[in-house]
C-alpha atoms as a printed R data frame, in Angstrom:
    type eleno elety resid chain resno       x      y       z
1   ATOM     1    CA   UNK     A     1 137.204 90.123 200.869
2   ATOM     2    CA   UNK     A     2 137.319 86.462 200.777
3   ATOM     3    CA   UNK     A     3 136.137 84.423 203.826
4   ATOM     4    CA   UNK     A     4 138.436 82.767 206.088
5   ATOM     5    CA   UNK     A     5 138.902 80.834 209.239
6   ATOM     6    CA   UNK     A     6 142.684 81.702 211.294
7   ATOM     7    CA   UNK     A     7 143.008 79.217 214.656
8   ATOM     8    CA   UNK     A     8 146.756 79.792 216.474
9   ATOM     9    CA   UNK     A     9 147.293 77.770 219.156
10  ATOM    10    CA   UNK     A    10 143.455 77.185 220.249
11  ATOM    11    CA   UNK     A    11 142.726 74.952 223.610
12  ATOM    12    CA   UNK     A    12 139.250 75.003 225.443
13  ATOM    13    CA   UNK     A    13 139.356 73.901 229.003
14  ATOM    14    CA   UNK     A    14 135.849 72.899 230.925
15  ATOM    15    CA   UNK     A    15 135.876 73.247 234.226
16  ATOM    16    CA   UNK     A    16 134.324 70.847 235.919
17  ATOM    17    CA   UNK     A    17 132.599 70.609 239.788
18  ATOM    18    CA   UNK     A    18 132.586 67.447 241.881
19  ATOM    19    CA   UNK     A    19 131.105 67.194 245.524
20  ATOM    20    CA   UNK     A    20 133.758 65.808 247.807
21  ATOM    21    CA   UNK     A    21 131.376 63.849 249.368
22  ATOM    22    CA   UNK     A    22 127.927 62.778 247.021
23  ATOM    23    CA   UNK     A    23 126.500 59.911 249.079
24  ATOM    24    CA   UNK     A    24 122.905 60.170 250.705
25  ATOM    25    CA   UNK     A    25 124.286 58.418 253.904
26  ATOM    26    CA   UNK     A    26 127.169 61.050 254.479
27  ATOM    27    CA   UNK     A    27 124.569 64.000 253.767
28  ATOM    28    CA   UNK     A    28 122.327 62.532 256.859
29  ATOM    29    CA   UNK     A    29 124.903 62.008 258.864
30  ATOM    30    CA   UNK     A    30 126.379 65.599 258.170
31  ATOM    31    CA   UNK     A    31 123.124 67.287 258.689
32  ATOM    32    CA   UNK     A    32 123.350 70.152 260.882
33  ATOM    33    CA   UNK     A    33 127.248 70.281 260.781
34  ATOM    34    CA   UNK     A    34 127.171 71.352 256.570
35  ATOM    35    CA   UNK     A    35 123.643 72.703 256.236
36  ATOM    36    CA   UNK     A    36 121.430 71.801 253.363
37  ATOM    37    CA   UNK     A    37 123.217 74.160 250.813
38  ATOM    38    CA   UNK     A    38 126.401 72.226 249.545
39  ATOM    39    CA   UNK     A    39 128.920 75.782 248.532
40  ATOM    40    CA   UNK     A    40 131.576 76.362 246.325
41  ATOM    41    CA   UNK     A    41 134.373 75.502 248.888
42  ATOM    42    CA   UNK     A    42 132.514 72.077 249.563
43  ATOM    43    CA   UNK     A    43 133.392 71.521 245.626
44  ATOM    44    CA   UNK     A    44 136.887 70.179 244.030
45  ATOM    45    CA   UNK     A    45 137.363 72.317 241.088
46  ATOM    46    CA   UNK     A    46 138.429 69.995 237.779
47  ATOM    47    CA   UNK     A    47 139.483 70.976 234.393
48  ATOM    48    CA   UNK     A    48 138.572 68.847 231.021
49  ATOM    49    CA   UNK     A    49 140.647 70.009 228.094
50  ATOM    50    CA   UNK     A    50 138.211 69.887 225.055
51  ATOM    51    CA   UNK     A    51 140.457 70.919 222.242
52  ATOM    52    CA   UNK     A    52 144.328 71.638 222.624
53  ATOM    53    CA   UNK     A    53 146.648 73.256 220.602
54  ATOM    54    CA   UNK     A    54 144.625 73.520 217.284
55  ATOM    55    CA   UNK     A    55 146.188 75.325 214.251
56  ATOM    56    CA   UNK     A    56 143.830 75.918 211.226
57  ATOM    57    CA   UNK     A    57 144.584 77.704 208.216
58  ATOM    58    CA   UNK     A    58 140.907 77.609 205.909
59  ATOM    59    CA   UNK     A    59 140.674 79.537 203.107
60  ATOM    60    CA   UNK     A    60 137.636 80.077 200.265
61  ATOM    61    CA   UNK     A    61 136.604 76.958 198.133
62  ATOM    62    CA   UNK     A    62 137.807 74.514 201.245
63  ATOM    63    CA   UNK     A    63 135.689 72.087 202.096
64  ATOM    64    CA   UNK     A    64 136.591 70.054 205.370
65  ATOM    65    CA   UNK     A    65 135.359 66.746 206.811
66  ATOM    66    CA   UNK     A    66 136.279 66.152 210.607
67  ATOM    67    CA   UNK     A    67 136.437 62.792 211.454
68  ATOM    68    CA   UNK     A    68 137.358 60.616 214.859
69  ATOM    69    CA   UNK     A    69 135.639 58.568 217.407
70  ATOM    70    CA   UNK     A    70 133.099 59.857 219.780
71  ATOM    71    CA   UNK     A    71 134.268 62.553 221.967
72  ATOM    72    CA   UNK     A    72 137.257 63.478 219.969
73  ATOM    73    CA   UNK     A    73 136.621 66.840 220.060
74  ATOM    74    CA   UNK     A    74 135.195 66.971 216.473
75  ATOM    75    CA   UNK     A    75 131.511 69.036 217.888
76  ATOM    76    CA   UNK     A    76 133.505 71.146 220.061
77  ATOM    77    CA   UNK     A    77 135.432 72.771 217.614
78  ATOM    78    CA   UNK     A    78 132.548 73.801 215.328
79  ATOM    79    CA   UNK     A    79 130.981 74.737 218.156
80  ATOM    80    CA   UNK     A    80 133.927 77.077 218.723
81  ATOM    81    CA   UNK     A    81 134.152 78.274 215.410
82  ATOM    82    CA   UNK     A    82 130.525 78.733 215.458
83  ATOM    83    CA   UNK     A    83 131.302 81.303 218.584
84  ATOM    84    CA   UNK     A    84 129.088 79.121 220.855
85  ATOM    85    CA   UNK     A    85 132.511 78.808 222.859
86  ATOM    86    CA   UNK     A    86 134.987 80.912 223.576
87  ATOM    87    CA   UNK     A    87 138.787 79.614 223.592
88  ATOM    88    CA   UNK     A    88 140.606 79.735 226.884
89  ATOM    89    CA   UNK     A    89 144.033 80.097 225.096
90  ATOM    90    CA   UNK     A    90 145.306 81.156 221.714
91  ATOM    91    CA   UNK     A    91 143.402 83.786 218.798
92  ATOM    92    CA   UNK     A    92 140.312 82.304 216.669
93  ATOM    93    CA   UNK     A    93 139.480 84.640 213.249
94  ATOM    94    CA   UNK     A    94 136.829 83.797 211.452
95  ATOM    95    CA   UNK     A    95 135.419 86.183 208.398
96  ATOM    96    CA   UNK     A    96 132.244 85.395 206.763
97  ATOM    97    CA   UNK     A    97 128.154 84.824 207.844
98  ATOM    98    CA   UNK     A    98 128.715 81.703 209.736
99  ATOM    99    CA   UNK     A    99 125.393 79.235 209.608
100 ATOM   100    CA   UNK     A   100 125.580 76.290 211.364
101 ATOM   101    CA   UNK     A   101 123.678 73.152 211.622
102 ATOM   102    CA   UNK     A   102 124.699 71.830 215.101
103 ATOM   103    CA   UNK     A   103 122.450 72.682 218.076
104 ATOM   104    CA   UNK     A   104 118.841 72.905 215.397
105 ATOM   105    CA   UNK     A   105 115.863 74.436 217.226
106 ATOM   106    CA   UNK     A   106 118.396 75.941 219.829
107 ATOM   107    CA   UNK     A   107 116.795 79.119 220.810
108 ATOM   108    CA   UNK     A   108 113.211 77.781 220.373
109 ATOM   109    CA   UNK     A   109 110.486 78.988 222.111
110 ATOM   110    CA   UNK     A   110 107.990 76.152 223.349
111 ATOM   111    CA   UNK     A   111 104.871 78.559 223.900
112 ATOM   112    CA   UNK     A   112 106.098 80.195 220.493
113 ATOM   113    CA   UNK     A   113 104.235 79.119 216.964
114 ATOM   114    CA   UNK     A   114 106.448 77.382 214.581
115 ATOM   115    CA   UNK     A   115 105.654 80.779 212.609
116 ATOM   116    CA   UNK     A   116 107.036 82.579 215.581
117 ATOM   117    CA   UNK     A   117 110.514 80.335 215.978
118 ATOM   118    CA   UNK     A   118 111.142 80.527 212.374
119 ATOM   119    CA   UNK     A   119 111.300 84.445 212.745
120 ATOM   120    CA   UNK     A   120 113.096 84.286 216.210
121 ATOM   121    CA   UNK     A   121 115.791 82.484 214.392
122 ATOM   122    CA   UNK     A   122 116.080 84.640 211.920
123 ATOM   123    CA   UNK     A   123 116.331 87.509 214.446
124 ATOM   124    CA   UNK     A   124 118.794 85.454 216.177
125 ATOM   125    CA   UNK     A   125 121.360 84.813 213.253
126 ATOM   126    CA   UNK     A   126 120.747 88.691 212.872
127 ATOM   127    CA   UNK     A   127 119.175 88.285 209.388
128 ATOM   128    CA   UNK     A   128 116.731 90.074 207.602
129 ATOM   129    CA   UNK     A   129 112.654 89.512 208.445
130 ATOM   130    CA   UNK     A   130 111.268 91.929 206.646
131 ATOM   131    CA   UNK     A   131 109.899 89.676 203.832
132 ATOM   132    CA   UNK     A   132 107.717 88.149 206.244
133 ATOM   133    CA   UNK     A   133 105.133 86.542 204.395
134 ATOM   134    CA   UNK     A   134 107.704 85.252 202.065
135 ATOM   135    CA   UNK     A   135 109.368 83.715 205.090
136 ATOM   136    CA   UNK     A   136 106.428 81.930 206.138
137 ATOM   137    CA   UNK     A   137 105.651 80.847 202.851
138 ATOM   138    CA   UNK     A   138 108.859 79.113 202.546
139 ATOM   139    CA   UNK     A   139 108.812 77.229 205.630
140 ATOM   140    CA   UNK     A   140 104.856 76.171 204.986
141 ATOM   141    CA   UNK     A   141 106.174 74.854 201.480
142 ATOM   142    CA   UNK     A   142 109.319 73.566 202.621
143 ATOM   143    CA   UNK     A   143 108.715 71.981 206.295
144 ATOM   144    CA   UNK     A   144 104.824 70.343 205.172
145 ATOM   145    CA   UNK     A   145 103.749 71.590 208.755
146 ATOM   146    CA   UNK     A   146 100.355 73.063 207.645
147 ATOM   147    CA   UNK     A   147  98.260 74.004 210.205
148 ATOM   148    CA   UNK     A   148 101.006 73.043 213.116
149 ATOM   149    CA   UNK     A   149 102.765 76.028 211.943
150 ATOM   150    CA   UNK     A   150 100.120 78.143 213.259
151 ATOM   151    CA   UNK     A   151 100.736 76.144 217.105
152 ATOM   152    CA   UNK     A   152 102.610 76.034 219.879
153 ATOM   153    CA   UNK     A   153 106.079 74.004 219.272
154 ATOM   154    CA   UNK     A   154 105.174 72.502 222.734
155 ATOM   155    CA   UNK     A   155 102.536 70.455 220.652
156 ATOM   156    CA   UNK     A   156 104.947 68.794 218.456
157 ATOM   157    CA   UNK     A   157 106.627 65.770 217.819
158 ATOM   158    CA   UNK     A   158 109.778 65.352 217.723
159 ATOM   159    CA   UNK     A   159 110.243 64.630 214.104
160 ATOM   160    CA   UNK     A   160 108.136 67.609 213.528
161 ATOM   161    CA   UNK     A   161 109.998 70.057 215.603
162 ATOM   162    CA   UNK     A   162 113.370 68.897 213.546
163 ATOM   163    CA   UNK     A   163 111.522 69.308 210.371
164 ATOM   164    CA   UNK     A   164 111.280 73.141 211.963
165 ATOM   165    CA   UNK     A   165 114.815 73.577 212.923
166 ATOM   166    CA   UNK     A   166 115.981 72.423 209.543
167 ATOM   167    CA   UNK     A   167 113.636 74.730 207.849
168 ATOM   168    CA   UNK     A   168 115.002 78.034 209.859
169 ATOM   169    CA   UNK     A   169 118.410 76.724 209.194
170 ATOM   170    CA   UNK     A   170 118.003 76.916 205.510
171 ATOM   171    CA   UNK     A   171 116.992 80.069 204.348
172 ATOM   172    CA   UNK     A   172 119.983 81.440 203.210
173 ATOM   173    CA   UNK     A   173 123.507 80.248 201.651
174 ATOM   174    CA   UNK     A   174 126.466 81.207 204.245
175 ATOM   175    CA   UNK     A   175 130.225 81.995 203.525
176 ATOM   176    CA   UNK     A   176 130.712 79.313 205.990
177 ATOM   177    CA   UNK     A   177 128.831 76.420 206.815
178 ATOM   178    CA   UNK     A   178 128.968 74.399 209.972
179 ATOM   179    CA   UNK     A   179 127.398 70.892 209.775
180 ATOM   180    CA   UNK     A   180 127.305 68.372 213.104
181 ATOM   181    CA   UNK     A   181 126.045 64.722 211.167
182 ATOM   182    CA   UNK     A   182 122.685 64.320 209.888
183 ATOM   183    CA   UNK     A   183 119.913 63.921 211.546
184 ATOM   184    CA   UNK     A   184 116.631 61.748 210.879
185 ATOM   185    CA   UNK     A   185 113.264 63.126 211.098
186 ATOM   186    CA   UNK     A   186 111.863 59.660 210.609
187 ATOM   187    CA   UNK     A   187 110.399 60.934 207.069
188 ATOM   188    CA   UNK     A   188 111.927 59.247 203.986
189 ATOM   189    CA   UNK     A   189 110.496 61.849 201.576
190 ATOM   190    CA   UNK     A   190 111.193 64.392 204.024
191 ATOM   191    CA   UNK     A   191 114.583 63.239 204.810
192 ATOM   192    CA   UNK     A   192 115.111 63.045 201.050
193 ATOM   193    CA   UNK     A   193 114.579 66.276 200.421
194 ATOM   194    CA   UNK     A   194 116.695 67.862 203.653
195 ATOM   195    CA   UNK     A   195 119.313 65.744 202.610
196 ATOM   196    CA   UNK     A   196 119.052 67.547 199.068
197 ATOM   197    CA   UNK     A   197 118.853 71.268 200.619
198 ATOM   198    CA   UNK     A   198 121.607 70.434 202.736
199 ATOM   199    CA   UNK     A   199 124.156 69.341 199.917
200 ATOM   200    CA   UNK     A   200 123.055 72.531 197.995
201 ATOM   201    CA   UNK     A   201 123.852 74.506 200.682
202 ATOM   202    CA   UNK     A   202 126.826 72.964 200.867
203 ATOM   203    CA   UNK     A   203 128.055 73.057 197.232
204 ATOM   204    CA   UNK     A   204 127.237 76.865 197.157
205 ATOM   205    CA   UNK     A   205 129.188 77.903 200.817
206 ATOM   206    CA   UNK     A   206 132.449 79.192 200.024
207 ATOM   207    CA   UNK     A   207 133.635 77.325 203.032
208 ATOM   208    CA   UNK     A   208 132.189 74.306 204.762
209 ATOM   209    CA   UNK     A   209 133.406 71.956 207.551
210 ATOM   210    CA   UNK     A   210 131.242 68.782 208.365
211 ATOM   211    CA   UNK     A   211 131.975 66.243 211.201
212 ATOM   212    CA   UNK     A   212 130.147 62.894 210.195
213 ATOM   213    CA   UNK     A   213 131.110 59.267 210.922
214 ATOM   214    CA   UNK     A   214 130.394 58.453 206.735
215 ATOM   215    CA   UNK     A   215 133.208 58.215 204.710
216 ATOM   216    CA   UNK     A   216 131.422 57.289 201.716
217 ATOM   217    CA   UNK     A   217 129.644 60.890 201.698
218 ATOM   218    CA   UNK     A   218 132.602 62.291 203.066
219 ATOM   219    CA   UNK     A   219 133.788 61.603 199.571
220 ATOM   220    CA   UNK     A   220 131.589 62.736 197.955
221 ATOM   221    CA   UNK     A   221 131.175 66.658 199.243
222 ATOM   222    CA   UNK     A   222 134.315 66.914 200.635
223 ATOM   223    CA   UNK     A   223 138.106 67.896 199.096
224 ATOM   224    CA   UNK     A   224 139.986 67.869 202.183
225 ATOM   225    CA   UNK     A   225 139.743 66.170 206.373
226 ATOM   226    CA   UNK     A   226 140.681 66.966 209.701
227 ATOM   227    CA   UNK     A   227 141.175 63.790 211.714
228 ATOM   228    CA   UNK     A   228 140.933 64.314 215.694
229 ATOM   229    CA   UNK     A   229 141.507 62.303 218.124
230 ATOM   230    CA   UNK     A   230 141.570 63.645 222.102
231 ATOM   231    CA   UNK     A   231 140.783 67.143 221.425
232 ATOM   232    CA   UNK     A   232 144.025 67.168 218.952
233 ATOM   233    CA   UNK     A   233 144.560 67.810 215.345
234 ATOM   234    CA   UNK     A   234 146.199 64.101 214.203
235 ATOM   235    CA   UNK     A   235 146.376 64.760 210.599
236 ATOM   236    CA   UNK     A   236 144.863 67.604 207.936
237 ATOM   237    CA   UNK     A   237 145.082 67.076 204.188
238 ATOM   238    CA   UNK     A   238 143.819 64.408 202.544
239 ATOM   239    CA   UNK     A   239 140.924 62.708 202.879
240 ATOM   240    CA   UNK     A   240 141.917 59.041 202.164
241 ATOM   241    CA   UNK     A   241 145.126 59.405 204.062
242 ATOM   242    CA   UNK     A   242 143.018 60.860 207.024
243 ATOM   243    CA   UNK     A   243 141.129 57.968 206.990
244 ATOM   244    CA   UNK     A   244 143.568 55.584 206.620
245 ATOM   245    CA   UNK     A   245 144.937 56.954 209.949
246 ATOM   246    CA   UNK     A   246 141.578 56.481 211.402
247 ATOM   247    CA   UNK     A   247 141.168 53.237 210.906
248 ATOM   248    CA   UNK     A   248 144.438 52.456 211.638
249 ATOM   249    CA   UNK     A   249 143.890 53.204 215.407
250 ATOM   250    CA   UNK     A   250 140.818 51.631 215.703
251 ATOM   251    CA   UNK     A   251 142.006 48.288 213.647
């Protein structure tokens, strides 16, 4: 069966805690009448709507761009399709191995090798490890770690521990692929070559959505895009008109 991705009606609400009363002053002069331990009924409850009302119908060969300004809501929805949040109203399908690029290194183990996170991720994403050596083989030839690989990630850099994130996000081609931007690793020949890996990736998925602020590659790997704007669905089709709308807006 062909992969797929059904939203009806999706919202995601945050809820959100604020102290009635934050300042250092008021705490000192409340000592002894609140205690130290602020509770729950000393806290206003809030709600944030993240995404509202979203309607997707993505079928096999689609490749989506999300586009919109900064806290649009364009993370949060891969992050829902990705199941890293569960929608508060409406019914989310997806069929297909879902890979996505959008927290990298989440689930990483500090005190772990970079041999050692490479195979928790795999575990993670419920994949296969019993290739091992093969595994490690491919993230020694692909990441240029060396010796590192054999260390704690608590010794890295940061460049080095996205080098490692990348690598365990590679490994295999998905039915859907979930990209958040590109990231640097401060490496041009490195960076080079992600970049590559990533756009095979992508040209193999049978589905991929990818949230990035460049139109110009948007062009270029992508046949159709979602514009948001407040956690909303503005326009889906195509991607000139979408970002024609965009810049409209903003203009």
């Amino acid at each position: 069966m062909n992969s797929y991705i059904k939203l009806n009606n999706v919202s995601l609400d945050f809820p959100l805690y604020e102290g009635l009363d934050l300042s250092f002053r008021n705490k000192i002069t409340n000592f002894g009448k609140l205690g130290i331990m602020k509770t729950r009924s000393n806290l206003e409850r809030k709600i944030v709507r993240g995404l509202d009302s979203i309607n997707l119908d993505i079928k096999k060969g689609d490749k989506i761009a999300i586009i919109g300004p900064n806290g649009s809501g364009k993370t949060t929805l891969l992050k829902l399709l990705a199941g890293i949040y569960t929608p508060t109203d409406g019914k989310i399908d997806v069929f297909g191995k879902v890979s996505s690029m959008i927290d990298l290194g989440f689930g990483f183990v500090d005190d772990a090798t970079g041999y050692e996170n490479i195979i928790l991720s795999k575990v993670i994403r419920g994949e296969s490890i019993k290739d091992k050596k093969s595994i490690m083989q491919t993230a020694h030839d692909f990441t240029g770690l060396d010796e590192y690989l054999d260390l704690p990630m608590r010794t890295y850099s940061s460049g080095m521990k996205s080098r490692l994130a990348l690598a365990s996000a590679l490994f295999s081609i998905p039915d859907i692929l979930l990209i958040d931007e590109f990231f640097s690793t401060g490496d041009l020949e490195f960076s080079k070559k992600s970049r590559n890996k990533i756009t095979e990736i992508m040209d193999n998925s049978s589905i991929m959505l990818f949230a990035s602020h460049d139109l110009e590659l948007i062009k270029k790997l992508c046949t159709k895009a979602i514009y948001m704007k407040n956690g909303k669905i503005s326009y889906y089709g195509e991607i000139e008109k979408a970002r024609e709308i965009y810049e409209k807006d903003f203009s």
